[in-house]
N, C-alpha and C positions, 0 to 999 in steps of 0.2 A: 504494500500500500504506500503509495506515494502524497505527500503534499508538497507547496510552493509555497517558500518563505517569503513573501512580499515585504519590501521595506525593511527589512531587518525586524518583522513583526511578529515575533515567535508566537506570541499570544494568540493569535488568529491564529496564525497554522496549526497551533496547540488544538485551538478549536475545534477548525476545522476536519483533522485527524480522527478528535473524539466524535462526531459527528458521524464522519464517516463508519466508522468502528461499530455505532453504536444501528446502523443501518445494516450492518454486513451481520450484524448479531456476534459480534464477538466478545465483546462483555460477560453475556448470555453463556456461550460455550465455555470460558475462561470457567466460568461459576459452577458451571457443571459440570465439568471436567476436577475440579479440587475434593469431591468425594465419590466415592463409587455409588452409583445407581444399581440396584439389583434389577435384571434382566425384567421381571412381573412389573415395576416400576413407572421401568421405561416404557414400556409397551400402553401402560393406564397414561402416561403423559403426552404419549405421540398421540394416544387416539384421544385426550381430550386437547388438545393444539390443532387436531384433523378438524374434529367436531367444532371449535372456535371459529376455526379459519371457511368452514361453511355455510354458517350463520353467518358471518361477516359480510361473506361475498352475497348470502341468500337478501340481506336484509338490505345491502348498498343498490343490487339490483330491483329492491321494491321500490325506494328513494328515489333511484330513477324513471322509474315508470309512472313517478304519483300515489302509490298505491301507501306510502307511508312520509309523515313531515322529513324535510329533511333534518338532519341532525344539528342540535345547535352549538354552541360550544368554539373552542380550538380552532 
C-alpha cells in the first residue's frame, strides 16, 4: 500500500494510509488474526457477515426503488 507525502505533510498521508487500511479491512484482520478462532466460530461469523451483507444490499435496493425512506444520517 502506497501513499504520497504532499508538502512535507506526514499528517495527511498519516491519514490518508489509515483510511485506506481501514477500507481494505485490515485493522479488522490484524484483530482477528491476534487470537485463535475455533473452526465452529468462524463459520457462525462468516454466515452472520453473509447474512448482514444481504440485508444491506436487500434493503439499499428497496431505497432505490421507493419502496422504503431513504436512510438518514452520515
Amino acid at each position: 500500500m502506497q501513499v504520497l507525502v504532499r508538502d512535507n505533510n506526514v499528517d495527511q498521508a498519516l491519514r490518508a494510509l489509515k483510511k485506506k487500511m481501514q477500507r481494505e479491512g485490515i485493522f479488522r484482520e490484524m484483530k482477528m488474526r491476534d487470537f485463535f478462532e475455533k473452526p465452529s466460530e468462524k463459520r457462525a461469523r462468516e454466515k452472520a457477515e453473509a447474512v448482514r451483507r444481504v440485508r444491506k444490499l436487500a434493503r439499499k435496493k428497496m431505497q432505490r426503488e421507493g419502496l422504503l425512506p431513504a436512510a438518514r444520517g452520515r
